[in-house]
C-alpha positions, 0 to 999 in steps of 0.5 A: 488509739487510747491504750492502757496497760495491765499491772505490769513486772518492771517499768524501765524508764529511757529517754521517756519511754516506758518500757514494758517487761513480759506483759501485755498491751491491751489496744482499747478499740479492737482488744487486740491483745499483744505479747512483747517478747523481752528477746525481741528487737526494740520497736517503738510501737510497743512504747508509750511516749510518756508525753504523750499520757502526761504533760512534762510538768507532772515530772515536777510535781513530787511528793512533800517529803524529803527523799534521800533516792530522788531530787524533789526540791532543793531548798538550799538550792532554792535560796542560794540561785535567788540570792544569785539573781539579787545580786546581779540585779543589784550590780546591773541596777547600780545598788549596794544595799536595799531596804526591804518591806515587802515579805514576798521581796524579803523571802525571796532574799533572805528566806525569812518567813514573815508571820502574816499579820507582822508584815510592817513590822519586819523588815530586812537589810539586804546588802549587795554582798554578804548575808541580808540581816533580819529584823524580825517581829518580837519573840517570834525571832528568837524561833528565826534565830534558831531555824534559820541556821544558813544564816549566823545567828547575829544576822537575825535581830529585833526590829523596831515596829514602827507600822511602816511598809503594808502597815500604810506608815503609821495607819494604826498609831497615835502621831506622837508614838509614831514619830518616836517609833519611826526614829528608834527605826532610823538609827537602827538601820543607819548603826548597821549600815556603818557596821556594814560599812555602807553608810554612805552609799544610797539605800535603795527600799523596795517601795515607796513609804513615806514615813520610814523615808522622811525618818531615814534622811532625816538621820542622814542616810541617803534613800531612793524608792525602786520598785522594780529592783526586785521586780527584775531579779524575780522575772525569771524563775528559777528551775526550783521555783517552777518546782514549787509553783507546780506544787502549789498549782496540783494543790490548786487542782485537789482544792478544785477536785473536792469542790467539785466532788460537793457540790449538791443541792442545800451545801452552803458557800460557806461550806463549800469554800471550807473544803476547799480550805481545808484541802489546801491546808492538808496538802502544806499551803500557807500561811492560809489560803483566801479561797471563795465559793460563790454560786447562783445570782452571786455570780454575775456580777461577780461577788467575792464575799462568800456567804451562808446562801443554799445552793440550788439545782442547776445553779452556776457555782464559781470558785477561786484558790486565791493566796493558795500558797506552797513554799511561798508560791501562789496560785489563783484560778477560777474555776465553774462548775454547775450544781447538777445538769446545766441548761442549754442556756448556761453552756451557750453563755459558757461557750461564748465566754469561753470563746472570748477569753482565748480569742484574747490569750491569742492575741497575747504576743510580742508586738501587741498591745493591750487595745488589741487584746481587749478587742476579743471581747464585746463592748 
């Protein structure tokens, strides 16, 4: 039995019930109309179990503004239990100081934000104990310096861009400036590991790259490529990092809403994917998203290169919100949709699919392996 409520004079939230003051509780299948008498012994028939209307993730999916009368998310929280994990990883995993070049892995420790087209260029020092020093990107730092203020403002210094980490280790440079870049980089963080005191122990990098490694020994210091230092400190989500993966993920759903609420016969990919662009642009994405709209014979096999193609009636049209990010959190999820009514041959292929992919989620449990997933699916 649905109910719904008329607007209502106080809503008293306990233990998540909503109660309701003098007012009325309409029951959908009959409109039976039901006073509630304030003065009345509490009877759980008149509450509404608020779970029961809205899953708990909704509670975490505040608005983007700060507020002095509710706890939304906590930045400073935020990076200081990160900061924590780090750290524990760090004394479990044996390591002292680690060399990051990844920007998720440098965020996560430090909280700088990376430009996205600095990454390579950038690059974070992060001891063990004491604050993570920033190399960051050309006059950009100077705006670091000045915003990052838990940090001090010495911990936030020029790199030197030697095109190593994602750039592919000097992909883009002449061999001979490259060389010479990658030395500048070497003595730079050999000084400030003995200004850390830390020069003899082992720098562990977060990836492997060869070129900042070979420069790196070649000055002396002792390096070592693990991946999965970071990759443990960040399994287990905080409870503010689920606040911020739940508000990029009700973005996710806007983007999928104004998809939905466009799709008409002679609208483009390219437009459509626009949209869905600009929805998770308004809503706080960064630094943007890479979302793509593909529709009618660009479906099957997939095609992630949007284009000018017109839709048509009763196509299938696909969506994904890739690299939708708020807070430094992504989401990617497709989603499918048909332009008008579909056919009775789409929603049997839709079903059979749909079939096939929980058949697998059930699959997913402790003990399974990877074959035993991938036979829910056909040959």
């Amino acid at each position: 039995e649905q109910y719904f409520l008329l607007p209502v004079n106080l809503l008293i939230n306990v233990k998540f019930f909503i109660y309701i003051s003098p007012n009325y509780i309409y029951k959908r299948n009959r409109g039976e109309k039901m006073s509630i008498d304030p003065a009345s012994k509490w009877d759980s028939k008149y509450a509404i179990l608020y779970n029961d209307k809205y899953p708990k993730y909704v509670w975490d999916t505040w608005g983007a503004q700060i507020a002095d009368w509710q706890e939304r998310i906590n930045p400073e929280k935020l990076r200081k239990e990160r900061t924590e994990r780090f750290r524990a990883e760090c004394k479990q995993s044996g390591v002292e100081v680690m060399l990051l070049l990844l920007p998720w892995n440098m965020r996560y420790v430090s909280g700088y934000k990376p430009m996205t087209y600095t990454t390579g260029l950038c690059y974070v020092l992060a001891p063990r104990e004491g604050d993570p020093i920033i190399f960051a990107h050309g006059t950009p730092g100077i705006q670091d310096r000045r915003q990052m203020t838990w940090l001090p403002p010495h911990k936030v210094r020029y790199s030197i861009p030697a095109c190593i980490g994602m750039m592919g280790s000097g992909l883009w440079t002449h061999p001979e400036a490259w060389e010479y870049q990658l030395k500048k980089f070497a003595d730079q963080i050999k000084e400030t590991l003995k200004e850390l005191r830390l020069e003899k122990e082992t720098l562990v990098l977060d990836s492997y790259d060869p070129g900042a490694i070979r420069a790196l020994e070649k000055v002396g210091v002792k390096t070592k490529a693990d991946p999965a230092v970071m990759e443990r400190a960040q399994e287990i989500k905080t409870k503010e990092e689920i606040k911020c993966a739940r508000m990029s993920a009700a973005i996710g759903d806007f983007m999928m809403a104004t998809l939905a609420a466009n799709i008409k016969p002679g609208k483009t990919e390219l437009e459509l994917t626009g949209l869905m662009i600009h929805t998770a642009m308004k809503y706080g994405c960064e630094p943007w998203p890479h979302s793509y709209v593909i529709s009618g014979p660009n479906t099957w096999p997939i095609f992630r290169n949007m284009t000018d193609r017109w839709i048509r009636p009763g196509e299938i049209v696909i969506a994904d919100t890739v690299h939708s990010a708020w807070n430094g959190y992504m989401t990617c999820y497709y989603r499918t949709f048909c332009c008008g009514r579909a056919s009775q041959a789409a929603k049997d292929a839709y079903k059979r699919i749909y079939d096939w992919l929980y058949g697998a989620l059930k699959k997913c449990k402790p003990g399974n392996t990877t074959k035993d997933i991938v036979e829910a699916f056909p040959d």
